[in-house]
KOLFIDO-356644 format. One record per residue (C-alpha): z, x, y; chain. Coordinates in steps of 0.5 Angstrom, whole numbers, plus 2048, in hexadecimal, padded with zeros to 3 digits. Example, Ala and Ser with C-alpha at 12.3 -4.5 7.8 and 13.67 -1.06 7.14 Angstrom:
BEGIN
w,u,v,timar
810,819,7F7,A
80E,81B,7FE,A
END
This chain:
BEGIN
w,u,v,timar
895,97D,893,A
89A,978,896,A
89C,977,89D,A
8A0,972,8A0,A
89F,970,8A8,A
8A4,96C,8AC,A
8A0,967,8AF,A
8A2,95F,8B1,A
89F,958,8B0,A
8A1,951,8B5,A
8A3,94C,8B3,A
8A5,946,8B8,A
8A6,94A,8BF,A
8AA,94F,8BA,A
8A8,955,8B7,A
8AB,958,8B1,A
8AA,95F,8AE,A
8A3,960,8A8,A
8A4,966,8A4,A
89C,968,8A3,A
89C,96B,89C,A
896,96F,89A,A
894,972,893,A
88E,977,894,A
88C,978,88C,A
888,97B,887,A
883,976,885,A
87D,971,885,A
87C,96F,88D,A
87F,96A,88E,A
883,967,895,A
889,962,895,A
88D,95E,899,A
893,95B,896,A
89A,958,899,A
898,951,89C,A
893,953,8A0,A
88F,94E,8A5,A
887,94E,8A5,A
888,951,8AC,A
88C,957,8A8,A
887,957,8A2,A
881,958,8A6,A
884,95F,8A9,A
881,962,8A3,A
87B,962,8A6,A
87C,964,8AD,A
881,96B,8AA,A
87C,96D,8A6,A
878,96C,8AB,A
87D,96F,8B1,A
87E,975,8AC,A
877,977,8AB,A
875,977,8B2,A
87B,97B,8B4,A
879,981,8B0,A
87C,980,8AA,A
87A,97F,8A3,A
87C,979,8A0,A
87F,97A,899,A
87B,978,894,A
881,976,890,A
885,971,88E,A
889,96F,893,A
88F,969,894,A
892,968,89A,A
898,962,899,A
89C,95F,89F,A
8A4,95E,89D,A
8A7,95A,89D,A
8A2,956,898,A
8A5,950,899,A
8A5,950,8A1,A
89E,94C,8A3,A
899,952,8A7,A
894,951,8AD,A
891,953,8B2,A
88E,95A,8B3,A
892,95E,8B5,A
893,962,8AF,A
88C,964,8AF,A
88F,96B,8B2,A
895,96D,8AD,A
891,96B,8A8,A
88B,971,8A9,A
890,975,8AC,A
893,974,8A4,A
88C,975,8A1,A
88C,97C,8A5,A
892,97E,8A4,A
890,97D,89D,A
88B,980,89B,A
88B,986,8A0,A
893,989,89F,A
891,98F,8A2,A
891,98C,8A8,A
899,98A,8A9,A
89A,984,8AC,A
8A1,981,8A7,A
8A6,983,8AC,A
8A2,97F,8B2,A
8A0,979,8AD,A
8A7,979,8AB,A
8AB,978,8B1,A
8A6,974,8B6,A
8A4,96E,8B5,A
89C,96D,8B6,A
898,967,8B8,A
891,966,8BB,A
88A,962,8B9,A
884,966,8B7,A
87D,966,8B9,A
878,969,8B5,A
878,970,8B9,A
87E,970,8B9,A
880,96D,8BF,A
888,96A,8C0,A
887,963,8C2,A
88C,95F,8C5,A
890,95A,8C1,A
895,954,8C1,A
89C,955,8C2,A
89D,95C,8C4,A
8A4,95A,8C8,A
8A7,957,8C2,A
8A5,95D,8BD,A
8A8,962,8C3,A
8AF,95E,8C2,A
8AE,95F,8BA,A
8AD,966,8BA,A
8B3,968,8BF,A
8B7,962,8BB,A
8B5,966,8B4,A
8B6,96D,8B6,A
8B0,970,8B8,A
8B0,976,8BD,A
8A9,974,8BF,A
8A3,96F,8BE,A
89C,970,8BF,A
898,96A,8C2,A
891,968,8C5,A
890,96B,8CC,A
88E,964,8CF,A
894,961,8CD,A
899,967,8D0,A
89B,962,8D8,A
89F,95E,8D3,A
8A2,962,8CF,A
8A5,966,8D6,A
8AC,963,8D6,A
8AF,965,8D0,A
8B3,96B,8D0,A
8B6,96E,8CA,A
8B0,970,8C6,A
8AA,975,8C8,A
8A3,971,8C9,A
89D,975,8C8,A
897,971,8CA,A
891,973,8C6,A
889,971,8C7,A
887,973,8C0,A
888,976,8B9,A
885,97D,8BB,A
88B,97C,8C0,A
890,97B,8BC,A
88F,980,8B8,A
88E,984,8BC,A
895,983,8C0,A
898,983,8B9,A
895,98B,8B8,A
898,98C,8BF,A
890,98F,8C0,A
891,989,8C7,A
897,988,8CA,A
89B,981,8CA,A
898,97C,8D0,A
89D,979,8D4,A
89D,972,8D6,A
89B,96E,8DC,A
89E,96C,8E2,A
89D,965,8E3,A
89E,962,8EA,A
8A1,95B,8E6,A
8A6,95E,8E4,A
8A8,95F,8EC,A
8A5,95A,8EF,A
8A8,952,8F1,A
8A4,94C,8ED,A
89E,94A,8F3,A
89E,943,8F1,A
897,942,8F6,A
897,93F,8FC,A
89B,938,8FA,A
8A0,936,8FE,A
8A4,92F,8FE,A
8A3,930,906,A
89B,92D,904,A
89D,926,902,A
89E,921,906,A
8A2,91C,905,A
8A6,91B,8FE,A
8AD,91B,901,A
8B0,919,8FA,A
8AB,91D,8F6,A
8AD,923,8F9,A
8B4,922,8F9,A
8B4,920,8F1,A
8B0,927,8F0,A
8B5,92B,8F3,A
8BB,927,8EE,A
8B6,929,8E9,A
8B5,930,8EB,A
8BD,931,8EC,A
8BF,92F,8E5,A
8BA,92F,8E1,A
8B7,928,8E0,A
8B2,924,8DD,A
8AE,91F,8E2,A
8A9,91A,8E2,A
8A4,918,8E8,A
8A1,911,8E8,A
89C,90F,8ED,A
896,90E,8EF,A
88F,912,8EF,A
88F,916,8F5,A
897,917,8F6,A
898,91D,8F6,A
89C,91E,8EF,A
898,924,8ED,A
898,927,8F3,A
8A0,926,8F3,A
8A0,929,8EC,A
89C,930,8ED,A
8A1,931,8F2,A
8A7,932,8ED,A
8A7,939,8EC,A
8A7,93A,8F4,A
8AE,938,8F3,A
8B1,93B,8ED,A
8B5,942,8ED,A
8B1,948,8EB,A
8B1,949,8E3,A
8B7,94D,8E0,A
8B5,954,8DD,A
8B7,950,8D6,A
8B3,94A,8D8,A
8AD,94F,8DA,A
8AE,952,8D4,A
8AF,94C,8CF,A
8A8,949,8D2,A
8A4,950,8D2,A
8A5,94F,8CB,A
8A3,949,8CA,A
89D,94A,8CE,A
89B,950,8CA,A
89C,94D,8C4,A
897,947,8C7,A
892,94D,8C9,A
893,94A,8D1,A
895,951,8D4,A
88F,953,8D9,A
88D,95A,8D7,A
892,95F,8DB,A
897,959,8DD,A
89F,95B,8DB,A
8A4,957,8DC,A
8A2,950,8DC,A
8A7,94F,8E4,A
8A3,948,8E5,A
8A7,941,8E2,A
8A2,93E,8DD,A
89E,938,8E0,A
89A,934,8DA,A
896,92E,8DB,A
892,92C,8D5,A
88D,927,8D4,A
890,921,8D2,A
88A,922,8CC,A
88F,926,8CA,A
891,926,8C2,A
897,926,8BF,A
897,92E,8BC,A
894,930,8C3,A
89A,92C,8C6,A
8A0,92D,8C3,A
89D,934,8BE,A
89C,936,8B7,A
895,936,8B3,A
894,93A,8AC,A
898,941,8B0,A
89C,93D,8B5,A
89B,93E,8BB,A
89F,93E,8C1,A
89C,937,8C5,A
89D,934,8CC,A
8A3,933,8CC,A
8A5,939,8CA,A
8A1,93C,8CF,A
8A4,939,8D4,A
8AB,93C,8D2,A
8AF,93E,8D8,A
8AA,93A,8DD,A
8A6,934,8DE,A
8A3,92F,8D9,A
89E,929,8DC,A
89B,923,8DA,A
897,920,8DE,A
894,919,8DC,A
89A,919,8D7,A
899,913,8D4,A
892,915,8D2,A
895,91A,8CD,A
894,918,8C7,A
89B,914,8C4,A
89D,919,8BE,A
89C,91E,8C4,A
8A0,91C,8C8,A
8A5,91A,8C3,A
8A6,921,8C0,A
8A8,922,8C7,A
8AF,920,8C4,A
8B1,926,8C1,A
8B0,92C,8C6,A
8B3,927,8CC,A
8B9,927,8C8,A
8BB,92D,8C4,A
8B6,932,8C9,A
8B3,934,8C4,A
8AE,932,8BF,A
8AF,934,8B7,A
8A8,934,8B3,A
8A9,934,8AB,A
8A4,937,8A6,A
8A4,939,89F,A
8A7,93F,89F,A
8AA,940,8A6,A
8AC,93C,8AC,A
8AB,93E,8B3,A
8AF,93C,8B9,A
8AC,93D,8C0,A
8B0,93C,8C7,A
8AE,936,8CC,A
8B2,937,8D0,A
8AE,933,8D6,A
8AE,92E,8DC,A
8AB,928,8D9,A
8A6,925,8DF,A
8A2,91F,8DF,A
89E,91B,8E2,A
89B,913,8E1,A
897,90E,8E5,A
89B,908,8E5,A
896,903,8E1,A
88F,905,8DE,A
88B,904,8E5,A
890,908,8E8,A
891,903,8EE,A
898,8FE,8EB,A
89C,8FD,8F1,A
898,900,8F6,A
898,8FD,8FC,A
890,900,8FF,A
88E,8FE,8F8,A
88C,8F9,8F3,A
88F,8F9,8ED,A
889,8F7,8E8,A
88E,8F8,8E1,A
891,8F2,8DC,A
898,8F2,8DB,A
895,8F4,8D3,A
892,8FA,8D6,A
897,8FC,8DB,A
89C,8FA,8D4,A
898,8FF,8CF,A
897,905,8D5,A
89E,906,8D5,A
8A1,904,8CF,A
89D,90B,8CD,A
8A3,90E,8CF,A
8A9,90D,8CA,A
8B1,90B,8CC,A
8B3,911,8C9,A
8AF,916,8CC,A
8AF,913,8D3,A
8B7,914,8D2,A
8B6,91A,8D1,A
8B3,91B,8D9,A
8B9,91C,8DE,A
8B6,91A,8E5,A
8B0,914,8E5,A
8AC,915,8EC,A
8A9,90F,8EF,A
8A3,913,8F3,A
8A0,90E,8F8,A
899,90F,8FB,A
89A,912,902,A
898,90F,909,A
893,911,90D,A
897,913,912,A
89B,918,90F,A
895,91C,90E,A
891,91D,914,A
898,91C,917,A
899,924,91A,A
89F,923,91C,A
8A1,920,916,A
89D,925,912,A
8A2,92B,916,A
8A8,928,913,A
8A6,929,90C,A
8AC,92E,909,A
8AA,934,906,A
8AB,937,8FE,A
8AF,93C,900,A
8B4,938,904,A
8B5,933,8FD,A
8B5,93A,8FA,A
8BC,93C,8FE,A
8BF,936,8FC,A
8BD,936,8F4,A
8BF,93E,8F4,A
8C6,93B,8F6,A
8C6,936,8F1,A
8C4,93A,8EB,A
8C9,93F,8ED,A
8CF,93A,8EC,A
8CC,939,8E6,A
8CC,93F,8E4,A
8D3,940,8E6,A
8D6,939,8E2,A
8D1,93C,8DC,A
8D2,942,8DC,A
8D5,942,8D4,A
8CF,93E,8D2,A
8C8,940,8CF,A
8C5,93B,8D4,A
8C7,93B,8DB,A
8C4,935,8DE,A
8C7,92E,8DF,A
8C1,92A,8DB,A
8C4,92E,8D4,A
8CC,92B,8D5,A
8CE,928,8CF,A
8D1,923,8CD,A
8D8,927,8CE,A
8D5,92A,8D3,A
8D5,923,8D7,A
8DD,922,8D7,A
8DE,928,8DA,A
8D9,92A,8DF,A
8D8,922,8E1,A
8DF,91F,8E3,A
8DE,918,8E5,A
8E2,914,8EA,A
8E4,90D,8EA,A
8DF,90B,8EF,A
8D9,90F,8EB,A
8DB,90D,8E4,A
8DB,905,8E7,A
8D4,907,8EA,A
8D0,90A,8E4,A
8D3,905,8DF,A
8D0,8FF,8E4,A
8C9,903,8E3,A
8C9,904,8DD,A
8CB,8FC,8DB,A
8C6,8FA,8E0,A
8C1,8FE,8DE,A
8C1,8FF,8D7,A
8C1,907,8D6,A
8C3,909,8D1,A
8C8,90F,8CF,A
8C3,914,8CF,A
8C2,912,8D7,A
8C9,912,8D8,A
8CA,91A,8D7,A
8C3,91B,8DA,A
8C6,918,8E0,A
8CC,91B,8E0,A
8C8,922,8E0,A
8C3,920,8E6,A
8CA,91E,8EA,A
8CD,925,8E8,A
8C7,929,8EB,A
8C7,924,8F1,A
8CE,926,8F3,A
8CD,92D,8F1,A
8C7,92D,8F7,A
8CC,92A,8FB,A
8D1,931,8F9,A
8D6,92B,8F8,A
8DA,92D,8F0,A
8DB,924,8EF,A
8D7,91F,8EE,A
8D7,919,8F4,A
8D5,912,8F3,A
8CF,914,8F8,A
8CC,919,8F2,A
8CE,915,8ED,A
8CA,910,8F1,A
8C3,913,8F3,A
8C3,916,8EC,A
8C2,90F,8E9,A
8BD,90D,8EF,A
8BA,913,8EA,A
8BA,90E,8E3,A
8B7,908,8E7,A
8B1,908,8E2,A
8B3,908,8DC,A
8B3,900,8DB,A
8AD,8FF,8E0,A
8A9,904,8DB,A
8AB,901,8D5,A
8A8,8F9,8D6,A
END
C-alpha cells in the first residue's frame, strides 16, 4: 500500500517541505531509501524498525520503499525518522485509518529504539514551513515544544513517542497543548555587567556607545590588562531589547545550530560570541559538506568579538570581508547555495606589538621595529578599512582604581542605554523605509541625503583625509560615526565638532599599517 507524509528538511537555516512516500508491497523483504539521503537518514532503518517492534507492531516482512521528494533536493538529519514509520504503519495496517491525518499535518521527530521522540534541529524553521505550505497542524518532539511557542496560525501538537502519535491520530488521547514559557515574557538578564564597574576608559566607553548607537564596528588597541575585554562584554548592556523579529530570526539560527537549552523559547538576549583566536576558517565564517551556520552568523542581531585579533589566521580574518560589507555570507556548493544573515557588531581587540608594551609608559617595550612591523601587518588595509572607530585604550592609573571617590562616578548601563534608545529611535524614523535602519548600513546614496555637509566641515574632512592618507571607504565610515554623534546630541546636522571627534576615530589607521 502507498502512503505519502508530509514532512520537512533544512537546508541553510531554511526548511523546505519533504514528501515522505512509502510503498509497502508484496514481495522478498527488502527496505530501501532512496531521494538523496544523508548517512544520518540512511541509517534510520534501523532505529524504524527498531521503533515500530518495540511499539507493539509487527514490522511488515515485506518489500518496502520509502522515497524522499523532491529526489533532487539533498536530505539530512534525522527528523524524518517519524513520518517514515508513520508511513510503514499506515502501510501495512489500512485498518488503522490514518490517511486524513498524515495528509494534512505535517510530521517531524528522531526515533529512538523504543519508540521515544527525540528532540531534532531546526524545529522552528520547519514550523515556519508547515504554516507557509499550508499544514493545519505539525506534529513535533516535545523536547522541542518552548521554541516552537511563538508561531501562531498553525496547530503544534508536542509528542513524546510513536505510541503517542498514533494514539492522538485514533484520537484514543487528546491533543497535548503546548507550554508557557517565561522566555517569552520575560526582558533579557545580561548578568550583572554594568559600565558603572569600569574605571576609567573615558574615550573607550564613549566610542562603545557611537558604536551601540549605529551599529558600528570597533577595534580596541592597548596593553595587557587595560581592560578591552572588560569594556567589550559589556556591550550588550547598552544595546536595546531584540524586536520580535530579531527574536525570531535568531532562534532560528540557534535551533538550527543545536544551542537552544532545553525548554528555552525565544532567544530575547542579543548574542555575544567570543571564539578562540584558533578558530578555523569554516568554524568562523560557516560552511562544512552540509553548510552550517558559523560564527558570524550566530552572531546575527548581536555582538561578535575577536580578541587577540591579530592572532587569527590571515585567510580567517580576510573572509571577514564579505559579511562586513553585504551583512550576509553566501556559501556555494555543487547543487545548492546557501546564505546565511550576519548581521553583527564587529568588536575587536589587540596589543599594540607582540609583548604588548609598545608605547607604555610603566613598561618596557622589549619588540624590534621588524616584529612590531610583522605583528600588525597581520591585519590587512582593507579589512582595517572596514572597521568604523579605532580605539586607543591606555593602562589605567592606579589612582583611578582604589580611588573611591572616583570609583563612585562611574556612569552606569542604563543611563548610556537612555541615550543610545534615543539614538536609534532617530534612526528608525529617517529609516523607516529601508530594510536596515541603522546609520552603519547608509549607503552611498544614503550618504548625500542624510549627511550634508557645511563648508567648514567639508574643508575640515578633506584636510584629514590628505594628511592622513584615508581612503574613500574611511571617508564614508566617517561621515557615518558623525551622523550617529549628532544623532546622540539629538541634532538633524552635522557640525564641524562631530566631524571632527569622528575622525580622532580613524587616527590608527597609517600608525597600524607601518
Amino acid at each position: 500500500m502507498f502512503t505519502s507524509i508530509k514532512s520537512a528538511s533544512v537546508v541553510g537555516i531554511k526548511a523546505l517541505p519533504v514528501e515522505v512516500e512509502v510503498d509497502v508491497s508484496r514481495g522478498l523483504p527488502n527496505f530501501v531509501v532512496v531521494g538523496l539521503a544523508d548517512n544520518a537518514i540512511k541509517e534510520s532503518k534501523e532505529r524504524i524498525r527498531s521503533a515500530v517492534k518495540n511499539c507493539s507492531f509487527k514490522f511488515p516482512a515485506r518489500r518496502i520503499t520509502i522515497n524522499l521528494a523532491p529526489a533532487d533536493l539533498k536530505k539530512e538529519g534525522t527528523g524524518l525518522d517519524l513520518p517514515a514509520a508513520l508511513g510503514i504503519i499506515a502501510g501495512d495496517l489500512p485498518e488503522l485509518k490514518l490517511s486524513p491525518w498524515l495528509n494534512n499535518y505535517l510530521f517531524c521527530g528522531e526515533l529512538s529504539l523504543d519508540g521515544r521522540i527525540k528532540e531534532i534541529r531546526g524545529a522552528l524553521p520547519i514550523a515556519l514551513a508547515a504554516r507557509e505550505s499550508g499544514c493545519e497542524g505539525i506534529f513535533l518532539p516535545r523536547a522541542n515544544a518552548a521554541e516552537v511557542t511563538s508561531i501562531t496560525g498553525i496547530e503544534i501538537i508536542p509528542v513524546a513517542s510513536l505510541l503517542e502519535t498514533l494514539d492522538i491520530i485514533q484520537e484514543k488521547i487528546p491533543r497535548p497543548k503546548l507550554p508557557e514559557t517565561a522566555s517569552q515574557t520575560e526582558s533579557p538578564a545580561y548578568e550583572t555587567l554594568d559600565f558603572a564597574e569600569v574605571r576609567g576608559q573615558a574615550q573607550a566607553k564613549r566610542a562603545l556607545e557611537i558604536a551601540a548607537a549605529g551599529n558600528h564596528n570597533l577595534l580596541f588597541v592597548g596593553p595587557p590588562g587595560s581592560g578591552k575585554t572588560m569594556l567589550a562584554k559589556r556591550l550588550p548592556s547598552i544595546l536595546p531589547v531584540l524586536t520580535f523579529e530579531e527574536a525570531l530570526e535568531t532562534t532560528i539560527i540557534h535551533s538550527v545550530a543545536g544551542l537552544l537549552k532545553p525548554g528555552q523559547g525565544l532567544v530575547r538576549e542579543r548574542p555575544f560570541r567570543h571564539p578562540h583566536h584558533t578558530i578555523s576558517d569554516v568554524a568562523l565564517i560557516g560552511g562544512g559538506i552540509h553548510p552550517r551556520p558559523g560564527e558570524v552568523t550566530l552572531a546575527h542581531n548581536g555582538i561578535l568579538f575577536l580578541d587577540e585579533f591579530p592572532e587569527f589566521k590571515r585567510s580567517a580574518l580576510e573572509v571577514l570581508r564579505q559579511p562586513l560589507e553585504n551583512r550576509n555570507i553566501s556559501i556555494s556548493r555543487a547543487r545548492a547555495q546557501v546564505v546565511f544573515p550576519a548581521d553583527f557588531v564587529l568588536i575587536t581587540a589587540m596589543n599594540p606589538c607582540p609583548c604588548g608594551h609598545y608605547g607604555d609608559p610603566l613598561h618596557e617595550c622589549i619588540c624590534s621595529a621588524t616584529q612590531i612591523q610583522r605583528y600588525r601587518q597581520k591585519i590587512s588595509g582593507p579589512l582595517l578599512d572596514r572597521i568604523d572607530l579605532h580605539i586607543e585604550v591606555p593602562a589605567v592609573a592606579t589612582r583611578e582604581l582604589i580611588d573611591p571617590n572616583l570609583n563612585n562616578s562611574a556612569e552606569a548601563s542604563e543611563a548610556i542605554r537612555k541615550r543610545v534608545l534615543k539614538a536609534r529611535k532617530i534612526q528608525l524614523q529617517r529609516l523607516k523605509n529601508y530594510p536596515r535602519r541603522h546609520n552603519a548600513a547608509l549607503s552611498d546614496k544614503d550618504l548625500k541625503k542624510f549627511c550634508p555637509l557645511d563648508a567648514e566641515c567639508r574643508s575640515l574632512l578633506q584636510t584629514a583625509m590628505d594628511r592622513l592618507g584615508l581612503s574613500a571607504r574611511a571617508y564614508s565610515r566617517i561621515l557615518k560615526v558623525a551622523r550617529t554623534i549628532a544623532d546622540l546630541k539629538n541634532e538633524t546636522g552635522i557640525a564641524p565638532a562631530d566631524i571632527a571627534e569622528a575622525i580622532q576615530f580613524r587616527s590608527l589607521d597609517r600608525r597600524l599599517q607601518l
